[in-house]
N, C-alpha and C positions, 0 to 999 in steps of 0.2 A: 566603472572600475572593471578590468579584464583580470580575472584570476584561472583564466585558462594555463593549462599545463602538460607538457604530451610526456607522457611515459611507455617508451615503445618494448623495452628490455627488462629495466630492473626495478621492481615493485619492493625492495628491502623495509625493511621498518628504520633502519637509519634514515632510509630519504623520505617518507612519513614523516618522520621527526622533523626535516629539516621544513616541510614544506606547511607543518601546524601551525607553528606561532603568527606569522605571516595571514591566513587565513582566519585562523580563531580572534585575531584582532580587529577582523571586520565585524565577525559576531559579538564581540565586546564591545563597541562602538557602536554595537546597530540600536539600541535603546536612549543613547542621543539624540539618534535620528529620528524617534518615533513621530509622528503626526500625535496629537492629543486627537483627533476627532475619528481615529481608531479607536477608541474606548470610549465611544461616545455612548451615552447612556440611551436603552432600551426605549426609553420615551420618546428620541429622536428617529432612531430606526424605524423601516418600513416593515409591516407585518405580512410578509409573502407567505402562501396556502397552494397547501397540492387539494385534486378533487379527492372529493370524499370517497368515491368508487375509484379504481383505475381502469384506465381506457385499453389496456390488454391485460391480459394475462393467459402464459402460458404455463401450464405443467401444472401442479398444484395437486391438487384430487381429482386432476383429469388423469386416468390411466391408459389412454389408448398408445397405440403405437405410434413412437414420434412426440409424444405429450408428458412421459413420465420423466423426468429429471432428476439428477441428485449429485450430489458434491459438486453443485456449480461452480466454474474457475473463473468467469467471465463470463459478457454481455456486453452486447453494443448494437445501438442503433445504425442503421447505412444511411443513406442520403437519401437513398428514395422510400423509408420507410420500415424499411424489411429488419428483421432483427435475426443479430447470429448469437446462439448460444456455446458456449464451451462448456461440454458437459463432461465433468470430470472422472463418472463411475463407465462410462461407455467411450473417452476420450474421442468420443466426436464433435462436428460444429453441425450444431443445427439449425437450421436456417428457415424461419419463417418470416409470410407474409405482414401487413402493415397492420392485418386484424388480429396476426398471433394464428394464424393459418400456418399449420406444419407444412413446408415446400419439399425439403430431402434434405440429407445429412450426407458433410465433409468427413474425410479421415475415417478414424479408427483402430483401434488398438494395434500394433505387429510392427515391423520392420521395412516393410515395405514402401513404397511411394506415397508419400501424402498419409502415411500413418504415423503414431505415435507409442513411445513407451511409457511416457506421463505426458503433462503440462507443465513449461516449465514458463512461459509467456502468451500471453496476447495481447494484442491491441488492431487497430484499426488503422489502417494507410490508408492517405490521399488516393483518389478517385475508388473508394468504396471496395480495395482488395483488405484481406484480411491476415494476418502472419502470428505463425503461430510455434516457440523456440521450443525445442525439447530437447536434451541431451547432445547439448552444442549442436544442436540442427536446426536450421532456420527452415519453414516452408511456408511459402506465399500462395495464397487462394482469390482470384480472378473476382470480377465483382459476382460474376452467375457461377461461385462455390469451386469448382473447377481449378488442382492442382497448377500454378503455374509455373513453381521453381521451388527448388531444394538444394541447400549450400548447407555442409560444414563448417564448423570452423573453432579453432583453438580458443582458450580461454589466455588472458595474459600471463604472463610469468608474476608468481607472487613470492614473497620474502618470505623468511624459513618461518616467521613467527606471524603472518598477515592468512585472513581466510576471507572467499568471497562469501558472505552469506546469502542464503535465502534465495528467492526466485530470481531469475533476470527477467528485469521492467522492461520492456519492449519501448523503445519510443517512435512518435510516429515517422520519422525518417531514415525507420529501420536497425539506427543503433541500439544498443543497449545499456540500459544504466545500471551500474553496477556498486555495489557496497561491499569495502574492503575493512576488513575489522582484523582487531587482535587476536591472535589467536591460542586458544591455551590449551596443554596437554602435551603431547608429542608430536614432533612436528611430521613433514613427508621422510626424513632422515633419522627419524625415532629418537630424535633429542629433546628433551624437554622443554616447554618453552616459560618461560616464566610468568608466575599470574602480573597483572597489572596492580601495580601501588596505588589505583583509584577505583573509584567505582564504575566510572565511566570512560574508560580512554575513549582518546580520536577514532572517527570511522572516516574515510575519504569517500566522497560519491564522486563517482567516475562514469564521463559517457565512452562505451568503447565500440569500436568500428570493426564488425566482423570483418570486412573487405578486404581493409588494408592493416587492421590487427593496432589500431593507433591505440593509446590510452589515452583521455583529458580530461584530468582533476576540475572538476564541479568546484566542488566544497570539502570541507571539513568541520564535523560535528561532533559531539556527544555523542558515543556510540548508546545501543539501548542500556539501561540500567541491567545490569547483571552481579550476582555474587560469586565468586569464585571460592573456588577449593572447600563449601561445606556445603550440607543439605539444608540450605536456605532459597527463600526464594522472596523478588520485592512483592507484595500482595499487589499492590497499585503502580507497578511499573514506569518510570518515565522511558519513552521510544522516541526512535527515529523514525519519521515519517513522512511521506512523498506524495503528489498531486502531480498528474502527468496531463499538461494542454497540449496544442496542434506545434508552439512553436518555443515553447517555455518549460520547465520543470518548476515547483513550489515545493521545499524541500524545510524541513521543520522538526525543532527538539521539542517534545511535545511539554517539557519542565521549563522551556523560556520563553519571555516574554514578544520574541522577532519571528518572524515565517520570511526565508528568501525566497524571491522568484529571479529565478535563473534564466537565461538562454541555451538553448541548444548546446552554442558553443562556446561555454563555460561565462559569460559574462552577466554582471551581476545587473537583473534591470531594476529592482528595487526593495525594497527592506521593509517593511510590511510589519505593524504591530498583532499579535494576536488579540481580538475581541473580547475574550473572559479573562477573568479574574479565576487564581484557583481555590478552589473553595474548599474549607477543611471537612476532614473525615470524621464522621462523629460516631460515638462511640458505638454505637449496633454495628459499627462496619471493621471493626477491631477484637471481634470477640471472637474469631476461629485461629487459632493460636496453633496448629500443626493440620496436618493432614498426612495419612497414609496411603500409600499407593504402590499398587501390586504390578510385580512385572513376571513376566514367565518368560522362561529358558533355557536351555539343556535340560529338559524335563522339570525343573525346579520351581518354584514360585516364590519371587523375593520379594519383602515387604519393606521400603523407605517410608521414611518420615520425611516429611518436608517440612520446616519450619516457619513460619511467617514475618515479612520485616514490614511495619505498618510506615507508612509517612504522615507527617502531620496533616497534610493538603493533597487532594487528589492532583493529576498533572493537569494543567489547564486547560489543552487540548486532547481529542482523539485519534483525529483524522484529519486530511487534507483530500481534497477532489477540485482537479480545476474546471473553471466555466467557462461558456463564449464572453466575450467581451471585454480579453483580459483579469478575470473576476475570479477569486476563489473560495470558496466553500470550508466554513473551518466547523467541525464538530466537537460542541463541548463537551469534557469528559463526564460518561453518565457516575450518579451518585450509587454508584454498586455497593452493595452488603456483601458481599462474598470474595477474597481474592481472586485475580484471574490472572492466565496467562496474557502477556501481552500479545501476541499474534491474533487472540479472540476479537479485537477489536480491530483490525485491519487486512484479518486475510478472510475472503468471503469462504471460501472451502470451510475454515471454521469459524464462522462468524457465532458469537456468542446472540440471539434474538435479545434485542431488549424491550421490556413488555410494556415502556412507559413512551417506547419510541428514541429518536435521535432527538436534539437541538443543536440547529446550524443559526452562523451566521455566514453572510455574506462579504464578502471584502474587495472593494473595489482596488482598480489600480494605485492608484493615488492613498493608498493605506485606510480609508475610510469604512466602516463596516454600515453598509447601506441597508440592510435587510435583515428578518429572522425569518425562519420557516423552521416547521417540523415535521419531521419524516415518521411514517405510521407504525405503529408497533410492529418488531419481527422486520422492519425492512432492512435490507444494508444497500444502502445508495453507491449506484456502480457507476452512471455518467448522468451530466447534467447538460441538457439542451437547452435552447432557448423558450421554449414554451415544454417543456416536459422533462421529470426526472424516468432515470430509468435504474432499476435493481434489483438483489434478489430479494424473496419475502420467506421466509419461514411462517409456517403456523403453529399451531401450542403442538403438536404432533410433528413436528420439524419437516414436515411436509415442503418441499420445497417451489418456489414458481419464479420464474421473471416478472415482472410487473412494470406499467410507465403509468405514470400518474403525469395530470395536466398541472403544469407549476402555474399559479394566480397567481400576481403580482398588484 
């Protein structure tokens, strides 16, 4: 099924509208389609192991120059071994050998060539170049670190009541995937926009083409759960969430029971059950009922309450990370005592440590959940190889490292 769609001009929220139903009836349908031997029971599944030590590690409580890290944005492996860091506090790429040997560092903060004023993407391009989006700026680094190009380029046109959220996902062919959500408050024209009559409106994921400025509707989802218009907030969040492969997107409402895997350009290659079951919230995890929280500003310091909205059942899933071999990576939602935001579980910058570690499964093409493995306390798994994961690690001191751990199978 081809649910590609170019949108070169006008991004309105009437043509959203027209283009949900359409879409969301694939999602409706996709629980039809499940495979039963997606939910196959624990006893069936193979029990995959990372080593007990990991085979690099850089940064950590190493302090030397070149070795201290912090607010990681990224990490990836190259083909010949070498691993580049995107280090968020010094917005450089630093680039070490295969043992975790500091080589030298890309970029850096300013204006200039090959610098940055945040992070606003990374990933990894075919034949071992690196790209790196900041402030509608694309810049591509050679395989040996080395600026090789820098292009602007305009964000699409968006309806008075539609916002892009969030980072731009880099894909490995250069585009970029983008998520267009409702938007509420005043718009760019200072008109109000009205809150959404649901909890969840549509979000559209779109790949877009810096080059020729094209749009092509992905999908459409369940935006993240959100509350509008009072000081509320969901404790245990249902989100939108994404797994980015070499030639695929795996794109996922973390409260239903489907994960799609997409193509590049826009065509749906399969429907996919997620592995767990969602497990209820018991009652130690329902007892913090408000929270207060200080903001300062014009000299002042304000004090909000935020209130707590519990759900019966945690969301099923976490996370999504694609693998070689067609294969995706689903993390099941840990059993947290404390409300969190939901970005703490999917954006490594603020990655929430959790002390009991991750649970993944694995999910083959074919909708089959083949494997488990657990990822170590404090990790957040940032890609998966064939013989190695690779991520960031926090320790009880939020100390931060890269790490690759040998995946047994």
């Amino acid at each position: 099924m081809n649910m590609r769609r170019n949108v070169t001009r006008d991004l309105s929220t009437d043509r959203l509208a027209l283009i949900t139903p359409a879409l969301l009836a694939v999602l409706l349908g996709a629980s039809a389609c499940r495979d039963d031997a997606g939910s196959a029971s624990p006893d069936t599944i193979e029990s995959w192991s990372l080593s007990e030590e990991p085979t690099v590690v850089i940064g950590g409580t190493d302090e030397r120059e070149g070795y201290l890290l912090h607010r990681i944005f990224g990490a990836t492996r190259l083909g010949d071994g070498r691993i580049v860091v995107a280090n968020g506090s010094s917005l450089e790429l630093k680039y070490y050998d295969p043992g975790g040997r500091h080589l030298f560092n890309s970029g850096g903060q300013g204006e200039g060539p090959g610098e940055f004023r945040s992070f606003g993407g990374f990933t990894r391009l075919p034949g071992d170049s690196v790209l790196v989006e900041s402030w509608s700026k694309l810049t591509r680094f050679g395989p040996d670190g080395r600026q090789v190009s820098t292009s602007e380029y305009e964000l699409p046109p968006r309806g008075r009541c539609t916002s892009i959220e969030g980072g731009h996902r880099l894909l490995p062919d250069g585009s970029i995937l983008l998520v267009i959500s409702v938007f509420v408050g005043l718009s760019a024209d200072h008109e109000e926009c009205p809150a959404p009559s649901e909890p969840r409106p549509p979000a559209t994921i779109a790949r877009f083409d810096p080059a020729t400025g094209l749009l092509d509707t992905i999908a459409v989802l369940p935006d993240a759960e959100k509350v509008y218009g009072i000081e509320s907030q969901y404790a245990y969040a249902k989100n939108l969430v994404h797994g980015i492969g070499r030639d695929r997107v795996y794109l996922g409402d973390t409260g239903s029971d489907t994960i799609l895997a997409m193509g590049l350009g826009g065509d749906t290659l399969a429907i996919l059950p997620v592995p767990f079951e969602a497990a209820m919230v018991p009652a130690d995890a329902r007892e913090k009922a408000f929270e207060d929280r200080e903001w300062t500003g014009g000299g002042q310091t304000i004090t909000e309450r935020t209130t707590f909205i519990y759900p019966d059942n945690y969301p099923r899933y976490a996370r999504l990370v694609a693998a070689p071999g067609e294969r995706v990576w689903v993390m099941a939602y840990p059993s947290l005592t404390d409300p969190v935001m939901r970005w703490v579980l999917v954006n490594p910058q603020y990655s929430l440590r959790l002390d009991e570690g991750a649970l993944w499964r694995v999910v083959n093409s074919d909708g089959r959940a083949i494997a488990e493995v657990r990822t170590p306390p404090g990790f957040f798994l940032l890609e998966v190889g064939d013989d190695h994961v690779l991520g960031l690690h926090k320790d009880e001191l939020e100390r931060e490292s890269v790490q690759v751990h040998r995946l047994i199978r």
